[in-house]
LOGUNU-449241 format. One record per residue (C-alpha): residue in three letters; x, y, z; residue number from 1. Coordinates in nm, 4 decimals. Each point is the difference from the previous one (the first is absolute). Last residue first. Example, Ala and Ser with C-alpha at 12.3 -4.5 7.8 and 13.67 -1.06 7.14 Angstrom:
% LOGUNU-449241
  res        c1        c2        c3    n
  SER    1.3670   -0.1060    0.7140    2
  ALA   -0.1370   -0.3440    0.0660    1
END
This chain:
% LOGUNU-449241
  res        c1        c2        c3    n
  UNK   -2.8657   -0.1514    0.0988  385
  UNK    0.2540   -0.2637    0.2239  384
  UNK   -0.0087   -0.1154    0.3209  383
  UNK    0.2385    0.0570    0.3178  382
  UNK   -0.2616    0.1847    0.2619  381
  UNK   -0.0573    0.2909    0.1733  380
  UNK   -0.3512   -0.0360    0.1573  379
  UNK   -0.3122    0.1914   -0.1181  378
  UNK   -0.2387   -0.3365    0.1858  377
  UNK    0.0149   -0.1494   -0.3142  376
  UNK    0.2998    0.1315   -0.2351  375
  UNK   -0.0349    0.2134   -0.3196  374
  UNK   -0.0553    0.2863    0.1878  373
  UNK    0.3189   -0.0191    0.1347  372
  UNK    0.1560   -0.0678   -0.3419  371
  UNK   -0.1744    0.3227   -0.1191  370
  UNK    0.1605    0.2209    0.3002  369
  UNK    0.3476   -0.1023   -0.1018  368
  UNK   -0.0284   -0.0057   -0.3522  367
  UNK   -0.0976    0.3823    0.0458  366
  UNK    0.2838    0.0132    0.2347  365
  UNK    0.2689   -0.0486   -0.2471  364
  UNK   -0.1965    0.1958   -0.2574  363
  UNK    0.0347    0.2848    0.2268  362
  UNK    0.3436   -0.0430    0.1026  361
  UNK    0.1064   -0.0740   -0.3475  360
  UNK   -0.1572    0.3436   -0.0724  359
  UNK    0.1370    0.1218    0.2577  358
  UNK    0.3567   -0.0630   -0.0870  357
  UNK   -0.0477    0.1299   -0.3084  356
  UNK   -0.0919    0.3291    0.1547  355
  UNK    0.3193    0.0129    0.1866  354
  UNK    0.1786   -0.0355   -0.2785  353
  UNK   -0.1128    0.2633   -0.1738  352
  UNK    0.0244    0.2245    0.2912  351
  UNK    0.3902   -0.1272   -0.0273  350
  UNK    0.0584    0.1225   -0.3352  349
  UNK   -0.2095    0.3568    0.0388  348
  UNK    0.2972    0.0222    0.2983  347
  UNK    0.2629   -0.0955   -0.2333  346
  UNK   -0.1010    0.2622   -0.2746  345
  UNK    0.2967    0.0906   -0.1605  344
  UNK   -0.0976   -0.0211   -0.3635  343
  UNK    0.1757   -0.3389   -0.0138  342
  UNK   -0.1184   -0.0836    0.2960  341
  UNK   -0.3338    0.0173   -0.1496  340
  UNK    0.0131   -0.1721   -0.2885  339
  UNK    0.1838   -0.3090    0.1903  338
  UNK   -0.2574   -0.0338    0.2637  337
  UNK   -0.2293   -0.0690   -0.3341  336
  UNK    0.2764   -0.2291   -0.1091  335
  UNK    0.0805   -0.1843    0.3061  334
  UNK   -0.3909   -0.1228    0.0304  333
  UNK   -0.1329   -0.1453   -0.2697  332
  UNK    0.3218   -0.3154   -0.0456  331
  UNK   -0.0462   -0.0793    0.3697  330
  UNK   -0.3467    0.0011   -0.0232  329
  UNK   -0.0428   -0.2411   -0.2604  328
  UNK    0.2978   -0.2200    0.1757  327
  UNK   -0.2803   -0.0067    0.3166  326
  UNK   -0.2602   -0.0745   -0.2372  325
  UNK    0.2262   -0.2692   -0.1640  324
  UNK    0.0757   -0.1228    0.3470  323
  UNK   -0.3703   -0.0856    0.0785  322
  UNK   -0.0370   -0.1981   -0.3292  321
  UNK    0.3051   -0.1745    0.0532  320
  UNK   -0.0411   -0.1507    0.3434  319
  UNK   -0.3737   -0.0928   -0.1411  318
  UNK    0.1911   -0.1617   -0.3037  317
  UNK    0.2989   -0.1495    0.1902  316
  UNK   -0.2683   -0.1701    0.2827  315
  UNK   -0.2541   -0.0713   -0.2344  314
  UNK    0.0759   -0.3914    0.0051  313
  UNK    0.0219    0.0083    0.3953  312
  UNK   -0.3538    0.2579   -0.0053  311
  UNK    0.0589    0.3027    0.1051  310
  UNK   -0.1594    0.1377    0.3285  309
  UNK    0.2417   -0.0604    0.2408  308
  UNK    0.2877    0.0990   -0.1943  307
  UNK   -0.1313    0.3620   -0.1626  306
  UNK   -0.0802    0.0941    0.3663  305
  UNK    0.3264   -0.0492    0.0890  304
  UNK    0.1315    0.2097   -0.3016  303
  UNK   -0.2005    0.2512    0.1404  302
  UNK    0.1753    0.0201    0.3054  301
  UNK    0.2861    0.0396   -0.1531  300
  UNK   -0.0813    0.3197   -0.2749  299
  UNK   -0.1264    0.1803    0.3617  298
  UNK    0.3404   -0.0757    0.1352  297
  UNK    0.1256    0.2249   -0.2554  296
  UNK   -0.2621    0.2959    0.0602  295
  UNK    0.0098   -0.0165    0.4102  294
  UNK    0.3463   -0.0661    0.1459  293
  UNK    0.2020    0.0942   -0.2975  292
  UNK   -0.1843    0.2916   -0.0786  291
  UNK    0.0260    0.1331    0.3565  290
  UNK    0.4281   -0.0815    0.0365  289
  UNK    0.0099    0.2188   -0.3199  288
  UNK   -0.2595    0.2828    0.1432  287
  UNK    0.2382   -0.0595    0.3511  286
  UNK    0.2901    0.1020   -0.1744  285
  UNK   -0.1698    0.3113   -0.2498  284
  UNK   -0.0993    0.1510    0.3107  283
  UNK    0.3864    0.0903    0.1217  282
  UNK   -0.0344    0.2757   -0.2848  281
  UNK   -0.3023    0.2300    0.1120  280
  UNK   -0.1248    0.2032   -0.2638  279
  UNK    0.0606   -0.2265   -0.2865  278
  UNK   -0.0248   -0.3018    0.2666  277
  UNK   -0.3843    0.0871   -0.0003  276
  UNK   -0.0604   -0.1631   -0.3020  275
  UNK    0.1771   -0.3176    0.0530  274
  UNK   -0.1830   -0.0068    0.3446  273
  UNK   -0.3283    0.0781   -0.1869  272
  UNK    0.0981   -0.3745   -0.1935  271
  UNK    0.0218   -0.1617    0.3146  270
  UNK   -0.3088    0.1460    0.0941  269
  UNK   -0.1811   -0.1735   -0.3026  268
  UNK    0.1853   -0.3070    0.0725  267
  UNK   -0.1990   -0.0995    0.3665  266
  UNK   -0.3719    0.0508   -0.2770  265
  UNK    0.2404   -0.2950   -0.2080  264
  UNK    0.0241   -0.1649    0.2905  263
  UNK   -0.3493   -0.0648    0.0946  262
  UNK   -0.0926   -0.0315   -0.2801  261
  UNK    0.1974   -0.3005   -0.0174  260
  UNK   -0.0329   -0.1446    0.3202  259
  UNK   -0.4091   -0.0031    0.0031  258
  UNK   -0.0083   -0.3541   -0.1444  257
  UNK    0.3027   -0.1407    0.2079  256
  UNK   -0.1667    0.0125    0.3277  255
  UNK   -0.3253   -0.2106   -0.0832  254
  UNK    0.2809   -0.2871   -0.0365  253
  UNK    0.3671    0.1149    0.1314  252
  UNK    0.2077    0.2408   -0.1352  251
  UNK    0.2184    0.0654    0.2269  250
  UNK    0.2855   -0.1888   -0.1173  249
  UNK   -0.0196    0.1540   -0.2809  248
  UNK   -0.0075    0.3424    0.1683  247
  UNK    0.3065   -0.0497    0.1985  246
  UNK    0.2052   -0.1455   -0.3066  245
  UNK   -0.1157    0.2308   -0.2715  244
  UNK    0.0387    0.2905    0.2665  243
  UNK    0.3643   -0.0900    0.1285  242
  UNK    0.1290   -0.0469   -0.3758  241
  UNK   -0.1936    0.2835   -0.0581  240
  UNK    0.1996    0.2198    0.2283  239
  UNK    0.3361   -0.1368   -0.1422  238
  UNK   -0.0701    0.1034   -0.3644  237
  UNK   -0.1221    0.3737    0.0988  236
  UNK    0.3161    0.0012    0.2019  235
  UNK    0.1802   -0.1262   -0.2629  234
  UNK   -0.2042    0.2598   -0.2443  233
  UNK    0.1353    0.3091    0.2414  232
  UNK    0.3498   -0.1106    0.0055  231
  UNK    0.0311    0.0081   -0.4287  230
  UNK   -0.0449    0.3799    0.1532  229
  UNK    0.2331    0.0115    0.2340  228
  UNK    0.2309   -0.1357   -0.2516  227
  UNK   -0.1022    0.2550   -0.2773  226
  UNK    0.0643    0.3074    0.2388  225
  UNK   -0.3489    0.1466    0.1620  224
  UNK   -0.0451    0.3575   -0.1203  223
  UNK   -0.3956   -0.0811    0.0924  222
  UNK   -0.1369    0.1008   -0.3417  221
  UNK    0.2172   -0.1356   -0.3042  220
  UNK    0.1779   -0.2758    0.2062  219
  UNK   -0.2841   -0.1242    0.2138  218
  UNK   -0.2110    0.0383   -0.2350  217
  UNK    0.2020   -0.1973   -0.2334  216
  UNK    0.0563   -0.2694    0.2630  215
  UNK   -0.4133   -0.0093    0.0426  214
  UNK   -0.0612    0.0010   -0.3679  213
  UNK   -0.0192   -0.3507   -0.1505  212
  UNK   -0.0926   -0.2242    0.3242  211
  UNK   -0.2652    0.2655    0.0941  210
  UNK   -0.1859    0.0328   -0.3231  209
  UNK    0.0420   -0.3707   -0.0237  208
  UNK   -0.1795   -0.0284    0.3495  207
  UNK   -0.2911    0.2619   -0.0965  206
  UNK   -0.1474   -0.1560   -0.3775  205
  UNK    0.0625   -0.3520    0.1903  204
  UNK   -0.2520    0.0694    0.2438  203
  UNK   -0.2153    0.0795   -0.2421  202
  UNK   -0.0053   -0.3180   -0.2023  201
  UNK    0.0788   -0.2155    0.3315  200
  UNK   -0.3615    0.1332    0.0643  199
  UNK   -0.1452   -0.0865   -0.3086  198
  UNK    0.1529   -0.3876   -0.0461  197
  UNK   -0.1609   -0.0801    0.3454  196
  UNK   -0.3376    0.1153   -0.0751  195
  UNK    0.0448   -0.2451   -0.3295  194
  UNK    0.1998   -0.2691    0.2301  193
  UNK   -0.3169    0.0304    0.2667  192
  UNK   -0.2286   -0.0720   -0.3134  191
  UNK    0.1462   -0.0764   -0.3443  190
  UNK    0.3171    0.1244   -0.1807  189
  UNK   -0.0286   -0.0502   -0.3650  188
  UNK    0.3206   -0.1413   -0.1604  187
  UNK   -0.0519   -0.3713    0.0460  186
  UNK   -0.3754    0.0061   -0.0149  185
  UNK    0.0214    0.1903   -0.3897  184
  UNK    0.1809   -0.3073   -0.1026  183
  UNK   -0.4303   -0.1423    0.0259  182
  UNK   -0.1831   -0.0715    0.3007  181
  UNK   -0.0304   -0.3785   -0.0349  180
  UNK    0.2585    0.0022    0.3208  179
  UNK    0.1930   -0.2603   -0.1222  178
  UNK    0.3393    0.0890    0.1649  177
  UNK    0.2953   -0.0356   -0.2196  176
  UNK    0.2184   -0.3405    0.1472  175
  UNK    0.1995    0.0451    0.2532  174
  UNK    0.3635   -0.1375   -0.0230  173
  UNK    0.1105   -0.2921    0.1760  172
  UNK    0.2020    0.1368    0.2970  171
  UNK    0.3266    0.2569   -0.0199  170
  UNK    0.3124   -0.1261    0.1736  169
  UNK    0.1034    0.0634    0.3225  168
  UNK    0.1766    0.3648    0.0539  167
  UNK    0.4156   -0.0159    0.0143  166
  UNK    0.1547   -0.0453   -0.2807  165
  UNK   -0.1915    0.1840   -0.2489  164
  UNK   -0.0879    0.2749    0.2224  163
  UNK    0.3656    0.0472    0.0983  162
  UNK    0.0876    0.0839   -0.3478  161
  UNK   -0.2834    0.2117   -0.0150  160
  UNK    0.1717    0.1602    0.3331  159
  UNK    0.3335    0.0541   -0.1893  158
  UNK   -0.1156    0.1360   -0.2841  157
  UNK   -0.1867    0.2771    0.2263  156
  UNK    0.3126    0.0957    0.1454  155
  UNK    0.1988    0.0590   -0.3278  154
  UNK   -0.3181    0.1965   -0.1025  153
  UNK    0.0061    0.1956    0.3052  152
  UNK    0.4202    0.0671   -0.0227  151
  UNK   -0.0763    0.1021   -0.3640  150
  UNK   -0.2082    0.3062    0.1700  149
  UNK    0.2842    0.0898    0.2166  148
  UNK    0.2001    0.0058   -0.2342  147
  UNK   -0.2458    0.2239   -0.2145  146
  UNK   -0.0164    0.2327    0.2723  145
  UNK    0.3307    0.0884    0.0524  144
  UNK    0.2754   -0.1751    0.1970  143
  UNK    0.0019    0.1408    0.3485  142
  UNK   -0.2925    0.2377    0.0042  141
  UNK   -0.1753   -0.3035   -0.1854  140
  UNK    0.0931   -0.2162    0.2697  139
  UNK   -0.2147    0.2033    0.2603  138
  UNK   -0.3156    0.0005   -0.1960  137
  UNK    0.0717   -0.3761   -0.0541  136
  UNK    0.0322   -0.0377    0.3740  135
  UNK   -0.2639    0.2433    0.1195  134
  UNK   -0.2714    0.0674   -0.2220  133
  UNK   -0.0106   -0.2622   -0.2846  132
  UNK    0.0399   -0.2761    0.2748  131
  UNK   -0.3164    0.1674    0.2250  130
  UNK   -0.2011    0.0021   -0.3279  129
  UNK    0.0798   -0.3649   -0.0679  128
  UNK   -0.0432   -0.1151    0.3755  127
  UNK   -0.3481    0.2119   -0.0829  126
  UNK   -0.0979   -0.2610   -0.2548  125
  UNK    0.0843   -0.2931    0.2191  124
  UNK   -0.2144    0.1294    0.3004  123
  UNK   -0.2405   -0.1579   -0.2906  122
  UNK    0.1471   -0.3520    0.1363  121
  UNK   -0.0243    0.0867    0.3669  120
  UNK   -0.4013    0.0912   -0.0548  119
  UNK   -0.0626   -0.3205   -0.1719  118
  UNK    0.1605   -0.1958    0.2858  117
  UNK   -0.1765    0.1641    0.2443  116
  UNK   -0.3312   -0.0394   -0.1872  115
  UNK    0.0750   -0.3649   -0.0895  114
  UNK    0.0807   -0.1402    0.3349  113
  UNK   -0.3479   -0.1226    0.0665  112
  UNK   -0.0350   -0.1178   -0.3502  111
  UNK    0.3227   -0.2501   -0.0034  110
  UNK    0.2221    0.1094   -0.1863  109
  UNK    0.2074   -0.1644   -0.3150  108
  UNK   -0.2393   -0.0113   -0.2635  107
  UNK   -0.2286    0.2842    0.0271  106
  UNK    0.3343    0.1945    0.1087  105
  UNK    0.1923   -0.0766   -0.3096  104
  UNK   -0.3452    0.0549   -0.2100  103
  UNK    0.0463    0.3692    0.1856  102
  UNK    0.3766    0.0490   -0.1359  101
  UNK   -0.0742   -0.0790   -0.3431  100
  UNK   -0.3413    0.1712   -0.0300   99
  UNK    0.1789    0.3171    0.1524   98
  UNK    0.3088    0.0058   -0.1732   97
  UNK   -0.0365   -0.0860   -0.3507   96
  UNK   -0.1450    0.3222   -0.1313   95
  UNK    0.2518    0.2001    0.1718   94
  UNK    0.2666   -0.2608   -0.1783   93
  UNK   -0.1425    0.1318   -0.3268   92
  UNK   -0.0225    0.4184    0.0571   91
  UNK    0.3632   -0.0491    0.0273   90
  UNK    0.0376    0.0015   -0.3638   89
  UNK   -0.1773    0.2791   -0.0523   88
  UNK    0.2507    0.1942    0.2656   87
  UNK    0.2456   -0.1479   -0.2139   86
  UNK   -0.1228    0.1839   -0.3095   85
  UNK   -0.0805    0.3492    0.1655   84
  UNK    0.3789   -0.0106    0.0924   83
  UNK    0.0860   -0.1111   -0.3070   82
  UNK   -0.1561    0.3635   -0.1969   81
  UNK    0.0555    0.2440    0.3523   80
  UNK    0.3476   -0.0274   -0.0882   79
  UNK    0.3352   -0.1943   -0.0286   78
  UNK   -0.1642   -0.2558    0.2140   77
  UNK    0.3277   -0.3124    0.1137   76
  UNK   -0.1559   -0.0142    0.4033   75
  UNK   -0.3465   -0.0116   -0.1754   74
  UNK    0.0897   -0.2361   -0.1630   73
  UNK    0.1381   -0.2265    0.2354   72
  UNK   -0.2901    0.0997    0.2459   71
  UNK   -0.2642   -0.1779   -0.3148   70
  UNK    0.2505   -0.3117   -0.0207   69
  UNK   -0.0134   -0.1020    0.3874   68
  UNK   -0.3777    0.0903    0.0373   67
  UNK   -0.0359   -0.2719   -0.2863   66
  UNK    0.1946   -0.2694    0.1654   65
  UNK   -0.1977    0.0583    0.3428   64
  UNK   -0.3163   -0.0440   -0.1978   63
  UNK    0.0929   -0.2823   -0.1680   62
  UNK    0.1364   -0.1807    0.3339   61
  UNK   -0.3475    0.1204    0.1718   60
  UNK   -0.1832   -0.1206   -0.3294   59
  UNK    0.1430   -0.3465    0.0150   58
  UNK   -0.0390   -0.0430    0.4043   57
  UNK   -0.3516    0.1269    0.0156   56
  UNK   -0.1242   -0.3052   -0.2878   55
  UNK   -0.0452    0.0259   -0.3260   54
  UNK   -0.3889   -0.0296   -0.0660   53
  UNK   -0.1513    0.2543    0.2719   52
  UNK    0.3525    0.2168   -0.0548   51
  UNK   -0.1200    0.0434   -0.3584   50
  UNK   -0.3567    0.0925    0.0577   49
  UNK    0.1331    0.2594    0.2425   48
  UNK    0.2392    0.1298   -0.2593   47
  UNK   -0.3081    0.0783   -0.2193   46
  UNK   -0.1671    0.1336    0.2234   45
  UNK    0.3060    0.2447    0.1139   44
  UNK    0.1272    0.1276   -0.3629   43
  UNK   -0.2377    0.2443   -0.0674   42
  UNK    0.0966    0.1244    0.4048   41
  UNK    0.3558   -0.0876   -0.0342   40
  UNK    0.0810    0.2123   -0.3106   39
  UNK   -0.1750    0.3288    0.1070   38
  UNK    0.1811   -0.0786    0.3737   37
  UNK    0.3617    0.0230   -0.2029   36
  UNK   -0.1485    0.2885   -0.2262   35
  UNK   -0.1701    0.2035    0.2086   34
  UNK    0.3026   -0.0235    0.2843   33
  UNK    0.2453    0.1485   -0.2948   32
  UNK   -0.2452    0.2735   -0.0807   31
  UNK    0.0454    0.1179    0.2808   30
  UNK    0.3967    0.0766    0.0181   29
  UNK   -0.0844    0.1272   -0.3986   28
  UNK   -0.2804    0.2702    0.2093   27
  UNK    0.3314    0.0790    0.2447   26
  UNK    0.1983    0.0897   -0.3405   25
  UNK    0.2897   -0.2040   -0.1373   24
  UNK    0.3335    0.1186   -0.0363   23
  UNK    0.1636   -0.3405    0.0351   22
  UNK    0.2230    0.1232    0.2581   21
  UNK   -0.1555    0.2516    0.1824   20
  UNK   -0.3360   -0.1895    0.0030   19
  UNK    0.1186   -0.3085    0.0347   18
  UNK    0.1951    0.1620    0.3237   17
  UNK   -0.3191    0.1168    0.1283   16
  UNK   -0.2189   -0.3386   -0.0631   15
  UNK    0.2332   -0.2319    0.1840   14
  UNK   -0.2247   -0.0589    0.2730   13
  UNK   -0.3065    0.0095   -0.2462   12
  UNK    0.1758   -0.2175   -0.2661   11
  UNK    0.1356   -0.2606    0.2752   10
  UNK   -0.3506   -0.0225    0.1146    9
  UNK   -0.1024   -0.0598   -0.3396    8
  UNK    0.2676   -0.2400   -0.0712    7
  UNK   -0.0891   -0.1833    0.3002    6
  UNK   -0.3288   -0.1143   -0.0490    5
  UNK   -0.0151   -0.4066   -0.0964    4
  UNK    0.3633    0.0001    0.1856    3
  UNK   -0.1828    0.0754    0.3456    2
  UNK   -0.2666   -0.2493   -0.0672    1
END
């Protein structure tokens, strides 16, 4: 999971030297996250069909192989023209890494330890945010940006290597569900996944903005140095670590449902924090630590939802369809942030964000309220709609 996203983190903590040295404007910077997450989310139901019929330990080495090739070139970009094509590139082990790593869990966990187990593999992605950061932040002062860049992809051929060696092999393969729906059954999202799909949709659109342009802020607005800046998405990176693992965990039956919106309404202060830090620096720490403990443990606990409800043989597709609103979001987001930045308008930036927030909040707890009415007696409960 951390490989599956890493070249975007790396982009946004190395966004202000790419943008010295490649010349590239803060909209370009944006662009790149539309494209990588653009990529993954047409690419995501169909890569969930795949992983149902190949097996979690085939895609995860694939996946880990491809990461490896899209950071190498990006580490060797001449311009915004390769880097654009590698961040494509990357938009393919995104694609992979959800329904890979939760038919892993379906088959390896027991159900009672799923949640916690779900929540410390998404902790994965902000390991990968944490890594871009600090340390590769911090080796790129020491031996430029594209080492440290080639460093990742070195890194991530090592761990497919790994993969191959080391996880059991793959069972039978699944055969394609015979739902007598139609193809259109794979790629529609239905019920809870459908309400599901929406929010992650939205609170993708804020997250991305964040992951792309908080260093930059930080740089262009706050007079923080590059490394202090790279600091601020580590800390962003270690504080949803703790979330994704705390809220997981926490997200028990009749708890779980109202988790999400829950979190996302938590985010929308986060993102006033990242507003307010124009006026009052030391704000723009806790806003990071805030969006990591609210909006990307929010994208956790749904994933939890996602595996109790999904059928075993739907397991990659419902994964998939749920990820490719969050990827949809992701690619939406950055570049309407972007336009404004560009003009100088960080504070406009962050309202914006703050609104999509809500409106994952809202939808969040829209879901919420209907599966409770769903339910004799109004009780919380674990089924599908």
């Amino acid at each position: 999971m951390a490989f599956s996203m890493l070249q975007l983190f790396l982009l946004g903590a190395l966004g202000p030297r790419l943008v010295d040295e490649l010349d590239i404007s803060p909209t370009v910077l944006g662009l790149t996250t539309t494209i990588g997450f653009g990529t993954a989310a047409v690419l995501s139901p169909a890569g969930g069909g795949i992983v149902d019929r190949v097996g979690p330990r085939r895609a995860l080495a694939a996946l880990l192989f491809l990461s490896a090739v899209a950071l190498a070139l990006i580490g060797a970009a001449p311009g915004a023209g390769l880097l654009l094509a590698a961040v494509a590139l990357g938009g393919l082990p995104q694609a992979l890494a959800n329904p890979a790593t939760n038919k892993a869990i379906l088959a390896a966990v027991e159900p009672a330890r799923r949640g916690a187990v779900t929540g410390v593999k998404q902790s994965g992605v902000q390991l990968g945010a944490f890594a871009a950061g600090l340390p590769l932040a911090a080796l790129a002062a020491g031996i430029g940006w594209r080492g440290a860049v080639w460093t990742a992809a070195g890194a991530a051929v090592v761990t497919a290597v790994w993969a191959l060696r080391s996880l059991p092999p793959d069972p039978r393969a699944d055969p394609p569900a015979r739902t007598g729906a139609g193809p259109a059954a794979a790629v529609v999202p239905r019920g809870a996944i459908a309400w599901l799909t929406v929010f992650s949709l939205f609170l993708g659109c804020g997250i991305a903005s964040v992951n792309t342009y908080l260093a930059l802020y930080g740089v262009h607005r706050l007079d923080l140095g590059p490394g202090a800046a790279g600091a601020l998405v580590a800390v962003l990176g270690v504080a949803g670590v703790a979330g994704r693992v705390a809220w997981s965990r926490a997200a028990t039956p009749g708890r779980a449902e109202w988790l999400p919106g829950g979190l996302a309404v938590g985010a929308v202060g986060a993102a006033l924090l990242l507003a307010g830090a124009a006026a009052a620096g030391p704000l723009v720490w806790f806003g990071a630590v805030a969006v990591g403990v609210f909006a990307v443990s929010a994208n956790a606990v749904s994933m939890v939802l996602v595996m109790r409800r999904a059928a075993p043989r739907r397991a990659g597709r419902d994964s998939a369809l749920v990820s490719a609103g969050f990827f949809t979001g992701f690619a939406t987001g950055p570049p309407l942030f972007g336009l404004l930045a560009t003009a100088g308008h960080y504070g406009w930036g962050w309202t914006l964000v703050a609104t999509e927030f809500a409106a994952a909040g809202a939808v969040g707890l829209g879901w919420a309220v209907r599966e409770r009415g769903r339910l004799p007696g109004g009780g919380g409960g674990v089924r599908g709609g």
